[in-house]
DOFI-637135 format. One record per atom (N, C-alpha, C, CB): y, z, x; residue in three letters. Coordinates in steps of 0.05 Angstrom, whole numbers, plus 5000, padded with zeros to 4 digits. Glycine has a CB too. Example, Ala and Ser with C-alpha at 12.3 -4.5 7.8 and 13.67 -1.06 7.14 Angstrom:
# residues 2
488651565264ala 491051565246ala 493451565264ala 491151815226ala 495551425257ser 497951435273ser 500151575258ser 498851145282ser 
//
This chain:
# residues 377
366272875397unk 367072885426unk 366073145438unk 370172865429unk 364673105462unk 363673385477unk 366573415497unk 360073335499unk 366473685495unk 367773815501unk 367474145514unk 368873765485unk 368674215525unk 367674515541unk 369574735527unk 368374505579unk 368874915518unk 370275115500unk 369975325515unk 369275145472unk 372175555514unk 370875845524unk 372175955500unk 371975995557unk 370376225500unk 370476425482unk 370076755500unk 367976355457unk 372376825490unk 371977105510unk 371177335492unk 374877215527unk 369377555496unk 369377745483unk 369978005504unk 366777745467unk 369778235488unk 370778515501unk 367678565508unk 372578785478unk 366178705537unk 364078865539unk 364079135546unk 362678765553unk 362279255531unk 361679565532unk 358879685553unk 360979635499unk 359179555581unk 357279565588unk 356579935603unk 357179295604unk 353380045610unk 352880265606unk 354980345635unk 349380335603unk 354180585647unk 354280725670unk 354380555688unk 352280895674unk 351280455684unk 348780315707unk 350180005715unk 344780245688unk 350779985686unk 351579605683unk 353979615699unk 352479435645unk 356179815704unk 358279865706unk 358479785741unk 358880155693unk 357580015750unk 356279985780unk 355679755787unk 353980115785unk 353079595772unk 352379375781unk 354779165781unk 350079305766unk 355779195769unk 358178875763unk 360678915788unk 360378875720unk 360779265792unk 362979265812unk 361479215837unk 364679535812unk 359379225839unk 357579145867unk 357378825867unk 353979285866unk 356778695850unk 357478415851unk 359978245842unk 355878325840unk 362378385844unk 365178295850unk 365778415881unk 367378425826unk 364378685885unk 364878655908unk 363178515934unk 365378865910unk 360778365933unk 358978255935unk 359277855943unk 357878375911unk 361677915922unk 363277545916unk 365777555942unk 365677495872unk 366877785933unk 369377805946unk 367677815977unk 371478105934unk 366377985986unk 365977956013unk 364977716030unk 364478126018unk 363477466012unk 362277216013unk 365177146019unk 360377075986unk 366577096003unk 368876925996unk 370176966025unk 370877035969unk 371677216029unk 372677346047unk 370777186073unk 372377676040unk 368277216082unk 367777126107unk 367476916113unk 366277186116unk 367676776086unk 367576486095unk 369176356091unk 365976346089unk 372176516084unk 374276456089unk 375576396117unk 375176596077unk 374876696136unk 375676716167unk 373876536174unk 375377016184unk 370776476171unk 370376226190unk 371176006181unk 367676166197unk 371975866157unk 372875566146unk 376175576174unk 374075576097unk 377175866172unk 380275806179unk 379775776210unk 382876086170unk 377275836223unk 377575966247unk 376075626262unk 375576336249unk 374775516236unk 374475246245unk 375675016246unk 373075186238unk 378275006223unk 379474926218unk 381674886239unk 379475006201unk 382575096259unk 384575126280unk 383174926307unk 384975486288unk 380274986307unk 378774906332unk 379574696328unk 375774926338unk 377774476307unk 376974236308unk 379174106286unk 373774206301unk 380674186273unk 382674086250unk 381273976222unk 384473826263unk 378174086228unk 376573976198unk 375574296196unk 373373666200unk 375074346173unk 373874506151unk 371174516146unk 374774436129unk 369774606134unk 367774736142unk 366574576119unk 367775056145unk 364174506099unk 362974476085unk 361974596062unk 362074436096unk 361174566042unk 360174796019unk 357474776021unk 361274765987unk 355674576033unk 353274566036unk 352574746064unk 352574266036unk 354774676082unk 354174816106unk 354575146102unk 356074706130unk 356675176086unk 355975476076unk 354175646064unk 357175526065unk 353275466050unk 351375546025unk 348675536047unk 351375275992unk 348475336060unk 344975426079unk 345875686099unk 343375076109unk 348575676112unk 349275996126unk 348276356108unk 353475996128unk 349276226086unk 349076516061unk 346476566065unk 349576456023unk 344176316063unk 341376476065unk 341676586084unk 338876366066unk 341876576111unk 341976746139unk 343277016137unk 343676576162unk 345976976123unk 348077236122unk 346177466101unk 351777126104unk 344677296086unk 342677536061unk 340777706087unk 339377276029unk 339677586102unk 338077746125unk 339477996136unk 337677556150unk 341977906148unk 343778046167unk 344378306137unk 347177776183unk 345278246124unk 346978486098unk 344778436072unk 351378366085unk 341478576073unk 341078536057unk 341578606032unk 340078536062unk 344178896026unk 344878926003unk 345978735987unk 346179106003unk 347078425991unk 347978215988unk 344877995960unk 348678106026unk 342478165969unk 340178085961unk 340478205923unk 337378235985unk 341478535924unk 341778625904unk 342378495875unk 343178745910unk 344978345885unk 346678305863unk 346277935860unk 350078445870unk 346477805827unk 346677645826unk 347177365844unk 347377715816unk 344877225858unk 345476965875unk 347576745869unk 343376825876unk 347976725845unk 349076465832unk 351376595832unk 347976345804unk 352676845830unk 355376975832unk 356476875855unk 355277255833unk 353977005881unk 355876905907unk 356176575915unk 354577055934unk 353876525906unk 354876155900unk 357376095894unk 353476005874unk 357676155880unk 359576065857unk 362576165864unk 358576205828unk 362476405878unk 363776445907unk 364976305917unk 362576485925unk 363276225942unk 363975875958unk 364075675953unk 362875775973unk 362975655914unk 364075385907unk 367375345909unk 363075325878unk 367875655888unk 370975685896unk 372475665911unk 371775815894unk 371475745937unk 372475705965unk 373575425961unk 370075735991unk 371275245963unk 370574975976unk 372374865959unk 367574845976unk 372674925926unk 374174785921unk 377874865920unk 372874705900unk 378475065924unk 380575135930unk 382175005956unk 380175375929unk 380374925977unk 380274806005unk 381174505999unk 377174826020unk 379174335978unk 379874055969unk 382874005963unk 378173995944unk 383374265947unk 385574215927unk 387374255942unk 385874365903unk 388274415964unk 390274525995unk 389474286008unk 389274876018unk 387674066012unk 388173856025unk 389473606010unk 385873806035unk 389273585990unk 390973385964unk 392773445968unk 390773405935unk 394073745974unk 397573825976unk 397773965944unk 400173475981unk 395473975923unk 395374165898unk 396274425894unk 393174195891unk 395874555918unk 396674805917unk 396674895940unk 395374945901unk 396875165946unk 397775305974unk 395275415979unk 400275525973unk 394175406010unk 392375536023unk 390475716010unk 393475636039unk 388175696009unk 387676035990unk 387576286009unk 384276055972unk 387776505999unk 388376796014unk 385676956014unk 390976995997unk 386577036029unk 383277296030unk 383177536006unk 383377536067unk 381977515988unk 380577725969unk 381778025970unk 377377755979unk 382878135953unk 384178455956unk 381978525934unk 388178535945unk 381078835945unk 379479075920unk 382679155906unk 377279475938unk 385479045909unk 387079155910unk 388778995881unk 387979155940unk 386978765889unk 388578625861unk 387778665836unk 388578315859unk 389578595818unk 389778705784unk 387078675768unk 392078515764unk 386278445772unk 383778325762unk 381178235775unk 384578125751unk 378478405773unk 376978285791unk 375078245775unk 376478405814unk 373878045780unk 371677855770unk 369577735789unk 373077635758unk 366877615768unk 365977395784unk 364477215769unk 364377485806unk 364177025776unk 363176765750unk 359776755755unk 364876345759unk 358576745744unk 355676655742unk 355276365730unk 354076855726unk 352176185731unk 352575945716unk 349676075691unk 351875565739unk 349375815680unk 347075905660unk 343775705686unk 348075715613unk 342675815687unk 339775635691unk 337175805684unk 339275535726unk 335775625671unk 332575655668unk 333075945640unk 330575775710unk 335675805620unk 335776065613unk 335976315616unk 334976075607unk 338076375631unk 337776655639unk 341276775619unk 337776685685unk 341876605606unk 344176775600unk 344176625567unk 347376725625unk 344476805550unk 343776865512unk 345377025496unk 340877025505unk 346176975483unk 346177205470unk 345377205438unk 348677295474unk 344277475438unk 342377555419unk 343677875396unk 339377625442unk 344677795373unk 346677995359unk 349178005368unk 345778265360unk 348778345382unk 351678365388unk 351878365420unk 352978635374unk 349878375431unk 348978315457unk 349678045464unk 346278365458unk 349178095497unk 349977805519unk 348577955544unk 354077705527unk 345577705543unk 344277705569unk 346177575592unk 341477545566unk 345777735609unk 346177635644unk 345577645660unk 347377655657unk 345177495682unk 342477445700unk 343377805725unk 342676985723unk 341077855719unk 340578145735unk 342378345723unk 341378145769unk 344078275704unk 344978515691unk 343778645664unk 347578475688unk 342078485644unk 340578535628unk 341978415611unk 339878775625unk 341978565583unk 342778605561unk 346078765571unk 340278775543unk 347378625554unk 349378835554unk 350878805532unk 351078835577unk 352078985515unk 353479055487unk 356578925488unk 353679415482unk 356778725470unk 359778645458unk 360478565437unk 360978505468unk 363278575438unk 364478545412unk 364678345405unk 366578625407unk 362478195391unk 362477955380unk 364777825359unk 360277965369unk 366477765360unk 368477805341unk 368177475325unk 371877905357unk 366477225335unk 365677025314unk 362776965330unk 367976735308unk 362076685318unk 359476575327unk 359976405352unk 358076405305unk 358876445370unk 358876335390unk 357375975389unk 357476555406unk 358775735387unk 357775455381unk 357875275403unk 359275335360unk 355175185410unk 354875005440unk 352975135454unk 357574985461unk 352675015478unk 350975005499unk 351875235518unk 350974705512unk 350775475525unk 352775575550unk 353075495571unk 352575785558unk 354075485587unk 354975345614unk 355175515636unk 357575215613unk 357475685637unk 358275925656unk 358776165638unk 361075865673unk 358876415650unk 359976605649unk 361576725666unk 358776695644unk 362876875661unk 365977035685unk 366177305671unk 370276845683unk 365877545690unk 364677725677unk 368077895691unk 360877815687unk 370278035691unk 371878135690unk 372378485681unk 372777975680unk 373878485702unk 374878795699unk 377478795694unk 374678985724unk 378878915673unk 381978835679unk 382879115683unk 383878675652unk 385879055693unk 387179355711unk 387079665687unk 391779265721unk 386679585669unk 386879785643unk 384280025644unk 386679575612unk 381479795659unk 378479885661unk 377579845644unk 377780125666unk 378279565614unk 376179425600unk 374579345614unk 376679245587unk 372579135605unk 370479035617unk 370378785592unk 367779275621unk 371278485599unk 370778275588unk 369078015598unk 372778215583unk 368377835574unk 367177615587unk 367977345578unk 364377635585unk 368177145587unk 369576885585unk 366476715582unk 371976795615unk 366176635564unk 362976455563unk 363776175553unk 360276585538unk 363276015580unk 364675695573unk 361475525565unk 366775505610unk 362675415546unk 360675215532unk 361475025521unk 359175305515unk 358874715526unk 359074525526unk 358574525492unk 357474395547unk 360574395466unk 360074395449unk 361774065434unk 360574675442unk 360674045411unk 361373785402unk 363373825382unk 359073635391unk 366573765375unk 368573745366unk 368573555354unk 370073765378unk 369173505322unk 371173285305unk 373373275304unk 370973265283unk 373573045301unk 376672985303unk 378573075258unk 376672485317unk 380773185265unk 380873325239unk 381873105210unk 383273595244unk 381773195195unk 383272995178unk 386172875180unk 383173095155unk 386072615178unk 389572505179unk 391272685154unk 389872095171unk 393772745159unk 395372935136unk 396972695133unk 397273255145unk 398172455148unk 400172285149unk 402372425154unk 400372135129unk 403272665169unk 405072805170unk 406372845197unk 404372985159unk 408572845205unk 409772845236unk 412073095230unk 411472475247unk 412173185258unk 413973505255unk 415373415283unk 411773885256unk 418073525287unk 419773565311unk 420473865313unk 422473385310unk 418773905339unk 419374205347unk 422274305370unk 416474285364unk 424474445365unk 426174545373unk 425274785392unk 427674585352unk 424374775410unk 423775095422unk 425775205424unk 422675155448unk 426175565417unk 429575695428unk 427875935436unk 432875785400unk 429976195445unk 429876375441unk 430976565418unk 430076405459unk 433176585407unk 433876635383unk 431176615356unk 436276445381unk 430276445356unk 428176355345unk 425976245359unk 428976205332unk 423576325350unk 422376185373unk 421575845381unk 420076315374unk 420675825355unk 421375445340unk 422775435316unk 418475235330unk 424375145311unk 426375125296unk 423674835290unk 430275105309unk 422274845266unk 421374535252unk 422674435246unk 420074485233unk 422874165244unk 424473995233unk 424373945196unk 423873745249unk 422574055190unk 422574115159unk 424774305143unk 420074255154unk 425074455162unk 427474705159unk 425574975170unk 428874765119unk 424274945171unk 422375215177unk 423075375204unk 418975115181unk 424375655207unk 424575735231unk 422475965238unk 427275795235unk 421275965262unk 418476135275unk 419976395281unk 416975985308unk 419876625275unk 421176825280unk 420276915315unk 420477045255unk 422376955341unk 421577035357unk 420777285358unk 422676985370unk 418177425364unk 418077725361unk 418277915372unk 416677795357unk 418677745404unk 420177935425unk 418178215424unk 423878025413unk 416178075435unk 413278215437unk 414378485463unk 410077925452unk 415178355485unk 416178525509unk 418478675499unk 417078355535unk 421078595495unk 423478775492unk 421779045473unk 426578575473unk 420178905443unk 419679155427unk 417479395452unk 417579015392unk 415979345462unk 415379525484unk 416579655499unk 414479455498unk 418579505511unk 419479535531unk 421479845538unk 420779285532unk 421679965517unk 422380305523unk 421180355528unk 423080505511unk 418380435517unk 415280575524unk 414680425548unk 412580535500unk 415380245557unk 413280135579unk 415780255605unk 412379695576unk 418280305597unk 420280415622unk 419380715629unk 423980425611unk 418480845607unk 417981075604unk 415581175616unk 418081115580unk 413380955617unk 411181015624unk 411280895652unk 409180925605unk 412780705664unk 413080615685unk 414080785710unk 414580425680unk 415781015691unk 417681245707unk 415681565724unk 420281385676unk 413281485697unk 411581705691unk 409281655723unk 409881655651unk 408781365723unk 407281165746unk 408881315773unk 408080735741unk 411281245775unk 412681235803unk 412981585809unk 416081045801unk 412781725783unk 413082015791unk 409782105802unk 414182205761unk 408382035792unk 406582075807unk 405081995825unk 405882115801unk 406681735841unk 405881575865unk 407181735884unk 406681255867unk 410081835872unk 411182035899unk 410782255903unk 413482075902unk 408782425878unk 407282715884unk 405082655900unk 406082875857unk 403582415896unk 401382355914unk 402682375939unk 400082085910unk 404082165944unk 405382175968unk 406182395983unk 407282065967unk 407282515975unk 408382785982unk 406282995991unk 409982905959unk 403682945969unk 402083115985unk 399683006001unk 401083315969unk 400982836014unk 398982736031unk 396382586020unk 398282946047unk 395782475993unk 393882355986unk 394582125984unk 392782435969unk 392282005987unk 391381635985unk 392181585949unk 386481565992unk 392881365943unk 393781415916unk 391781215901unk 397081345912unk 389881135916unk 386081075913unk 384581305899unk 384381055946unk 385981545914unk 384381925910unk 385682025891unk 384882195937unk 388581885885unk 389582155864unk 389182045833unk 393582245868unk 387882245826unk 387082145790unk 388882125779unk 385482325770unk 391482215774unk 392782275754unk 393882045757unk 394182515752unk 394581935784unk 396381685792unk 394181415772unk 396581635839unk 392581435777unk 390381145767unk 390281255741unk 386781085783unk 389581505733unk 389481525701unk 393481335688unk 389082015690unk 394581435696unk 397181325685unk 396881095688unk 399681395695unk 396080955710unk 396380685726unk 394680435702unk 394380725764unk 392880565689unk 390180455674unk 392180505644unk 386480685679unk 393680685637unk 396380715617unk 397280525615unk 398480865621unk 398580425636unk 401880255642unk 399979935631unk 403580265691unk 396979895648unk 396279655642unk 395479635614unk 394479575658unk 394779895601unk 394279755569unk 396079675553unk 393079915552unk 398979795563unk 400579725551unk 402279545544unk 401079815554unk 402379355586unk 401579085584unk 399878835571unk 401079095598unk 397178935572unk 395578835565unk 395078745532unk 394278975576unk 397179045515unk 397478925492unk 398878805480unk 397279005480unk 401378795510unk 404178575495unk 402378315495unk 407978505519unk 401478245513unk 400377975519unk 397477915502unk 399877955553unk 396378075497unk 394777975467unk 396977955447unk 392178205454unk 397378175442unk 400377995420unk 400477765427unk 403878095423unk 402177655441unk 403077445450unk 400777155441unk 403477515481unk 399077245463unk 396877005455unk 395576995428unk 394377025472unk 395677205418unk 395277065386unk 397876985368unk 393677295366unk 399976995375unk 401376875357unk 400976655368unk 403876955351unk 400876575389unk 401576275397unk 399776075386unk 401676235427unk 396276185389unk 394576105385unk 394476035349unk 392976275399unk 395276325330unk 395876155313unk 397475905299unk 395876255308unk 399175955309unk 401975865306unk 400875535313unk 404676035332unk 400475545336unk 398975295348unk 397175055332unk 397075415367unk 395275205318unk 393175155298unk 393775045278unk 391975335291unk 396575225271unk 396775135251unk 400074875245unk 396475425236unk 400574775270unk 401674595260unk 399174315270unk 404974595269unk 397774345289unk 395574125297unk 394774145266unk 392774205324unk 393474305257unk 391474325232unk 393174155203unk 390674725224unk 396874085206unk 398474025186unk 399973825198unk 399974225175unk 399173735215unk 401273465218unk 399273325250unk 405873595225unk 400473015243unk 398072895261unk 400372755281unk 395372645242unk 403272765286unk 404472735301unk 406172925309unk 405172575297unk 405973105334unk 407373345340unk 409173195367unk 404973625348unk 413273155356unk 414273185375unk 415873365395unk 414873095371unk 416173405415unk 417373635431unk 418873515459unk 414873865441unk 420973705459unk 422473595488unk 420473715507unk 425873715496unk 420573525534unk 419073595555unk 421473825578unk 417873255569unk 420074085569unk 422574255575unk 421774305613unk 422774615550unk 424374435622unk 423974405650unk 423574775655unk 427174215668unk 421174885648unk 421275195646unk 422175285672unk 418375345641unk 421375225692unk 421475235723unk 423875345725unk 421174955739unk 425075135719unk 428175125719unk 429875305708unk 428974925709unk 429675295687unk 430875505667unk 430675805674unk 429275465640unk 428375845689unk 428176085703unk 428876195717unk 426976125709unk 430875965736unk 431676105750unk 435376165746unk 430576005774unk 435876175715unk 437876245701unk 437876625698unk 437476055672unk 438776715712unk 437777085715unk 438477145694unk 439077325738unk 439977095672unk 440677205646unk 438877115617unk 443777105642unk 437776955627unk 436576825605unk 432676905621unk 438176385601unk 431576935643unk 429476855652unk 427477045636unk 429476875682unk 429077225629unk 426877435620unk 426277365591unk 427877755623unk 428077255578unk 427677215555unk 425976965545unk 429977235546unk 425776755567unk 424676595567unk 421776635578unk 426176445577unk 421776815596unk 418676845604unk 417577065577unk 418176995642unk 418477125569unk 417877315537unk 416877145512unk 421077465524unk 418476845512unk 417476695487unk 414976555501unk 419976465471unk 414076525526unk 412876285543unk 412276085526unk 410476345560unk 414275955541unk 413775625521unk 412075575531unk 415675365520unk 410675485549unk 409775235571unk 405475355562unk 411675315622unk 405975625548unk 404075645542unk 402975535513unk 403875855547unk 405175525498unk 405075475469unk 403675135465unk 408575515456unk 406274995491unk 404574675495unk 402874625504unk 405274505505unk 402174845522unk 399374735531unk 396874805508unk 398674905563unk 397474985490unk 394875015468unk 395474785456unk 394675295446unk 397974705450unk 398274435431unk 397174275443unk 400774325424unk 397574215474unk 395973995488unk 393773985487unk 396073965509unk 392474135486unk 389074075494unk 387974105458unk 387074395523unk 389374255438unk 387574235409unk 388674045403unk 387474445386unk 390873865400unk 391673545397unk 389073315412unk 395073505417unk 388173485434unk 386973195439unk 384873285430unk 386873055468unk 383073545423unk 380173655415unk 380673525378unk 379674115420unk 382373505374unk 382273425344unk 382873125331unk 384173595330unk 383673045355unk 385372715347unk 388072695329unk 383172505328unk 390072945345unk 392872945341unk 394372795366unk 393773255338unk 396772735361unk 398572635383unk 400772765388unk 399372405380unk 400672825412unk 403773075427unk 405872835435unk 402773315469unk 407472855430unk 409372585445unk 411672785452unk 410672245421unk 412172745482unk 414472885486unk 417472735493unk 413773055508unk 419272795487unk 421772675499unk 423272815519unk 423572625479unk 424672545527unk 426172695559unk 427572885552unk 428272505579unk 427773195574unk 429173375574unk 431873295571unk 428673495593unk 432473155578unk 435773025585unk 436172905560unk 436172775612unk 435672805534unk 435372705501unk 437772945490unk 431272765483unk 440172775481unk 442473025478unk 441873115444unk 446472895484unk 439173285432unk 438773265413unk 440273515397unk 436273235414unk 442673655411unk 444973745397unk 447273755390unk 445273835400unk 447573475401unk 449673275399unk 449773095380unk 449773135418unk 447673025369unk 447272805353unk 448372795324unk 444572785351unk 449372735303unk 448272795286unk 445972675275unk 449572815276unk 444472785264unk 442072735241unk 441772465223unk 442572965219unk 443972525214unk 444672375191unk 444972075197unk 447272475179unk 447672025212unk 449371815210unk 449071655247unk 452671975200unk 448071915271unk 447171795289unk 449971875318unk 446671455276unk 451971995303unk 454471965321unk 454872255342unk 457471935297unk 455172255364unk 455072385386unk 457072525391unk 454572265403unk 457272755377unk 459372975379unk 461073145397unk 458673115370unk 458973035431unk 459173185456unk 456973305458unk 461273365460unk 458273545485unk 457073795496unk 457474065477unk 458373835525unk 456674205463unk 456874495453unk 456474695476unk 454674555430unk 457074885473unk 456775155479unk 454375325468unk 458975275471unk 453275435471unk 450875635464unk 451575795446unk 449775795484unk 453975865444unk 455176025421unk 455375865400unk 457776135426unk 455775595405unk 455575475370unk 453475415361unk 456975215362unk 453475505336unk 449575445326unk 450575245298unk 446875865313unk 453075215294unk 451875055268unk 455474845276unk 451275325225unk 454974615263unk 458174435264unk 457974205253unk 459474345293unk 459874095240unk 460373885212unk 461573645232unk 463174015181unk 459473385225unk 459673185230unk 462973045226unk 457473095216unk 464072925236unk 467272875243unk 466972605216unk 468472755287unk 464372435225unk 464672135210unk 463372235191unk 463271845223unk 460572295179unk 459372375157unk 459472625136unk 457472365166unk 461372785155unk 463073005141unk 460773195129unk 465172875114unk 457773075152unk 456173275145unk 455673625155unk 454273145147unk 455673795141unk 454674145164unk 452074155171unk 454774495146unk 452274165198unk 449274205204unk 449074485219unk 447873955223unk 446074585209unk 444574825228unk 445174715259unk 440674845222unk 445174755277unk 444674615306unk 440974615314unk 446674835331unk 440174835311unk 437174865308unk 435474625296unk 436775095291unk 436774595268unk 435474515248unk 435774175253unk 436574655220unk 438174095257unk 438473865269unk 437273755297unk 440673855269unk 437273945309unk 436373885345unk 432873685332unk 435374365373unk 432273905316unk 429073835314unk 428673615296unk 427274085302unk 431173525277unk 429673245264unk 431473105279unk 429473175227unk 431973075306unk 433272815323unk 430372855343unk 437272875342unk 429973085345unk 426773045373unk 425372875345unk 423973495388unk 424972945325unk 422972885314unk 423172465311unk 422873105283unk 425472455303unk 426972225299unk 426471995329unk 430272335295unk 426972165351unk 425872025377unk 423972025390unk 426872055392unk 422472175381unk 420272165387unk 418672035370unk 419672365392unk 418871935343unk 417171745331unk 417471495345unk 417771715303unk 420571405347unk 420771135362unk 420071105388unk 423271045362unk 419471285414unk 417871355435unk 415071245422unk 418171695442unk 414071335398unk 410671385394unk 410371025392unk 409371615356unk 411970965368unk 411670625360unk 412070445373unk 412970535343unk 414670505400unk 414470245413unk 413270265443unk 417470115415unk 410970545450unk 408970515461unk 407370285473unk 407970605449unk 
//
């Protein structure tokens, strides 16, 4: 099965390369930006929107008027107003909300390029890019497939990464004959239905002194800036900390994404029926005692890697309704004990006089209902 893969690596690009890439993010952003105010400014006149063809023949004209626009990568600012155009489609479906005009101000700036006529390779530890050359990264495996796009990124810390999506061909993995029911908690992060519990690692809380500390260190010197009258654009010390606070971020959340990613792998890679409640995260969030702890394990990310390597491999996700009282149940015998409390984690069946984990049970009743969900499909 073809399929589109990305693989991101870290880049070490020079001085020169450095400049150039912030000239063509800022280069995207200003495309984006003006043909944002005219899409909106046409949009009010006539109640229709503007075109991506009709934009794209304007850009040659706008290259005349600002020829520094000529400098930097074409297919960047393309790729620009493709975004536009399609962000516009998706605000007319009712998909999402309006798009906004471009900040130098936000966390992450980027800009996507495509591949044509060969212009984008890579060769060792290097990655060609169109008008930026050669540039040095950390290859950390082999890159497999066709390239497609690139998205070339700055993150708030002042790495320099790249996202290289490619068209590549996937097998489907071997059958194990094996089916698992997953329990998501916080206490734990998954409860298997084998008995196996995922230790939560509480990637954020373990930070989270150093990151108060360094957060305190941020605001003390946003108000020395302040105080003496500087732009906090001008004051170094404020952005040196500021480029602190994000690595520190930046490494809870690699944490994060690699446990999940392994974790992920490796029950697709051991069982060819994966069940799970279809949880309501949304919701749950807006529980103020629990939100933080829940946006700390992020479930909704864990299923979505399950979702898409289930279908790249020819596994099956079957979810059951949120509302499935799978702590009520028992296991065993089938008999419905009630509502619990959060404080009880373990309680002995009344008819089967069996003790159960609550965890450990929740997950072989998902697992249990969700097979019969799969079969009478």
């Amino acid at each position: 099965m073809l399929i589109n893969k990305a693989y991101k690596f870290r880049l070490y690009p020079s001085k020169e390369q450095e400049i150039f890439i912030a000239k063509t993010i800022g280069c995207s952003r200003f495309v984006f930006n003006r043909f944002l105010g005219q899409w909106n400014d046409t949009y009010q006149e006539t109640g229709k929107g503007l075109t991506y063809n009709a934009c794209s023949a304007e850009l040659t004209q706008l290259k005349k008027e600002f020829v520094w626009l000529k400098e930097v990568d074409s297919i960047a600012l393309q790729s620009s107003l493709k975004n536009l155009a399609d962000s516009f489609t998706r605000f007319f479906k009712k998909q999402n909300k309006a798009p906004r005009f471009k900040s130098k101000k936000n966390q992450v700036q980027s800009y996507t390029t495509k591949e044509t006529n060969s212009n984008m390779a890579i060769v060792d530890n290097k990655i060609k890019l169109p008008k930026l050359g050669y540039v040095r990264l950390a290859k950390s495996r082999e890159v497999e497939g066709r390239i497609l796009s690139a998205t070339v990124r700055r993150n708030p810390s002042g790495k320099f990464f790249v996202s290289i999506v490619v068209e590549t061909d996937v097998q489907p993995l071997k059958k194990t004959e094996s089916s698992i029911g997953i329990d998501l908690g916080i206490t734990d992060f998954a409860v298997l239905s084998d008995g196996r519990k995922i230790d939560n690692n509480k990637f954020t809380s373990k930070m989270e002194k150093k990151l108060k500390r360094e957060q305190r260190k941020l605001s003390r010197r946003a108000l020395h800036a302040k105080n003496k009258g500087i732009h906090l654009f001008d004051a170094k010390n404020y952005q040196k900390q500021k480029r602190r606070v994000a690595r520190l971020h930046e490494r809870v959340m690699n944490q994060r994404d690699d446990f999940l990613h392994k974790l992920s792998t490796d029950i697709i890679k051991n069982h060819d029926v994966i069940c799970i409640e279809d949880l309501n995260t949304k919701g749950m969030l807006r529980n103020h005692k629990l939100a933080k702890s829940i946006s700390d394990v992020s479930w909704s990310a864990f299923v979505s890697k399950l979702e898409y390597k289930a279908k790249w491999y020819g596994k099956t996700i079957v979810k059951i309704s949120r509302w499935y009282p799978s702590s009520q149940i028992c296991s065993e015998c089938g008999h419905q004990d009630g509502k619990k409390s959060l404080e009880i984690r373990d309680w002995t069946c009344p008819i089967f006089d069996k003790h159960h984990d609550r965890d450990i049970n929740a997950s072989q009743n998902i697992l249990a209902e969700g097979l019969r969900t799969f079969h009478t499909a």
